[in-house]
C-alpha positions in Angstrom: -3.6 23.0 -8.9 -5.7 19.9 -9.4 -7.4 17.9 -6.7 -5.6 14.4 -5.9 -8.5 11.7 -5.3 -8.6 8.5 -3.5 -10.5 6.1 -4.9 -10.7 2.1 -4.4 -8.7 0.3 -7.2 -10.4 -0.9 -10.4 -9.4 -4.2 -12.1 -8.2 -4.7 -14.4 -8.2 -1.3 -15.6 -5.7 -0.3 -13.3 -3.6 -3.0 -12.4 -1.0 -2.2 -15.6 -0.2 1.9 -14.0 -0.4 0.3 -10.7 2.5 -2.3 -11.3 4.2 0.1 -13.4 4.2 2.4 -10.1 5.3 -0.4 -8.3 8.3 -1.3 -10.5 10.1 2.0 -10.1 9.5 3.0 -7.0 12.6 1.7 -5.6 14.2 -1.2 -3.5 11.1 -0.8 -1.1 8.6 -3.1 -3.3 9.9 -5.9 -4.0 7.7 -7.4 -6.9 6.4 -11.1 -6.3 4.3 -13.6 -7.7 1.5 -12.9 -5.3 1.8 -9.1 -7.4 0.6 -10.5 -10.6 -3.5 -10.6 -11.7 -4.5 -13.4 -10.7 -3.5 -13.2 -7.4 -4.2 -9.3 -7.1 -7.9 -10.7 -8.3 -7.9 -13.3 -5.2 -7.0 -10.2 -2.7 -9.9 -8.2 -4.3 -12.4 -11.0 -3.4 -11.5 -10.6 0.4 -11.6 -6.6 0.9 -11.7 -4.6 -2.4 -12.3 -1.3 -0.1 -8.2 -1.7 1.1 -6.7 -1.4 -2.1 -6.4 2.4 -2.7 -5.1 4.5 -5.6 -4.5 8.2 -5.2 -5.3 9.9 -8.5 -4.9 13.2 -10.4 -6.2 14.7 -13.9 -6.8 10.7 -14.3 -3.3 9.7 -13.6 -2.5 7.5 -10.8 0.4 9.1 -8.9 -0.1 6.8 -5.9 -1.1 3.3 -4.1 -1.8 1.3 -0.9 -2.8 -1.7 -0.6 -4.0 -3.1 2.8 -5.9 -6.4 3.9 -7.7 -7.4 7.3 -8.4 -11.0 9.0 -10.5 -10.2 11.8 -8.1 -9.4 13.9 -5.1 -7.4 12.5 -4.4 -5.1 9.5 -1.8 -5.3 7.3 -0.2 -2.8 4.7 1.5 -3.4 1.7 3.3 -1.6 -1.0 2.3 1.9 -0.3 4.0 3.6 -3.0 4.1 7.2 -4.6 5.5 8.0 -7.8 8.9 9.5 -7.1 8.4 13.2 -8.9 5.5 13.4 -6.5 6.9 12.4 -2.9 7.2 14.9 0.2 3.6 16.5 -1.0 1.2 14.6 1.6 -0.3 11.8 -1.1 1.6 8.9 1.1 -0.2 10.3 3.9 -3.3 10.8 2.4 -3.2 7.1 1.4 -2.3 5.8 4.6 -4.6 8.3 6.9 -7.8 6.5 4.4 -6.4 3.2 4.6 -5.9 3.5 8.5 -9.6 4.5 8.4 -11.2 1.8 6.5 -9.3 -0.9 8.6 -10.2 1.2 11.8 -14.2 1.1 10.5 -13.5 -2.9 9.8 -12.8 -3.1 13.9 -9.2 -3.5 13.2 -7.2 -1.9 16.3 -3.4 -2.4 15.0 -2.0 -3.1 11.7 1.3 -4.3 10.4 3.9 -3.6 8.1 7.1 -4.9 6.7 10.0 -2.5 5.8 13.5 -3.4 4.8 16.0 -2.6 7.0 18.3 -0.4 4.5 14.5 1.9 3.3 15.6 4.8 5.4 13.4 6.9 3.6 10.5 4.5 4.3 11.9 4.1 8.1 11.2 7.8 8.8 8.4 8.1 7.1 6.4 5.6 9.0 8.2 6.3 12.1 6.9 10.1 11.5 3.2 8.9 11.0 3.1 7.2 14.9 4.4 3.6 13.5 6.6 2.0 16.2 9.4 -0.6 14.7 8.7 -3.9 16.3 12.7 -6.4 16.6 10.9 -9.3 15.1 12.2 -11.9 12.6 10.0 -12.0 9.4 9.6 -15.3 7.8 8.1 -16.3 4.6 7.5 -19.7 2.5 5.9 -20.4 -0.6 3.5 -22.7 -0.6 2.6 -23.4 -4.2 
C-alpha cells in the first residue's frame, strides 16, 4: 500500500484535479465564483498553509481548504474522491487542518453543511463538531 501525503496546495498546478474533485463529489460543494483562479489566488495570499491536498502515487485523492481572521477558523469544501471515502483521508485532512488553525491561535472554527448531506452530518458530528440552529446568510458583493 502506498503512503497518502498531506501537503499544502500548489497553484496553479493543482487547482485543475482540485476542481475536478470538487465537481463530483456530490451535492455537498456547491461550486461558486469565489471557486474559480483568481479568486482561489486571493485566498492563497491570506493563509496558503490552510489549503491542503491529500496525495497518493502523485494523485490527489483529497482536499481541505480552511482560512482564519484572527479570531475564528473556518472550513470549506473538505472533499475526498468518492472510490476513496470511509478509509481515514477526510480525517487525516481535517485532524492537519485543525492543527494549523490551532498553531494560528484559532480556538473554534466553523463550517457550513447542507441540511439534506447526511453523510457529511455524521461525519463531522463523529469528529466532535456540534451543529449550531443558526440561519446562514450570504450576498454577493461584486
Amino acid at each position: 500500500m502506498t503512503q497518502i501525503i498531506i501537503r499544502e496546495f500548489q497553484f496553479p498546478d493543482d487547482y485543475p484535479a482540485i476542481y475536478d474533485l470538487w465537481e463530483h463529489a456530490g451535492s455537498g460543494i456547491q461550486l461558486r465564483r469565489s471557486d474559480e483562479p483568481d479568486e482561489i489566488q486571493k485566498k492563497l495570499q491570506r493563509d496558503p498553509d490552510l489549503f491542503l491536498v491529500a496525495e497518493e502515487s502523485g494523485k490527489i485523492i483529497g482536499a481541505v481548504m480552511g482560512g482564519f481572521d484572527g479570531r475564528r477558523g473556518m472550513m470549506y469544501h473538505l472533499a475526498v474522491d468518492e472510490s476513496r471515502r470511509h478509509q481515514g483521508i477526510g480525517t487525516m485532512l481535517m485532524e492537519n487542518l485543525e492543527t494549523r488553525l490551532r498553531e494560528k491561535g484559532c480556538i473554534r472554527y466553523y463550517l457550513m453543511v447542507l441540511k439534506d448531506n447526511q453523510e457529511s452530518i455524521h461525519f463531522y458530528k463523529t469528529h466532535g463538531c456540534e451543529p449550531m440552529d443558526l440561519i446562514v446568510f450570504g450576498k454577493n458583493i461584486s
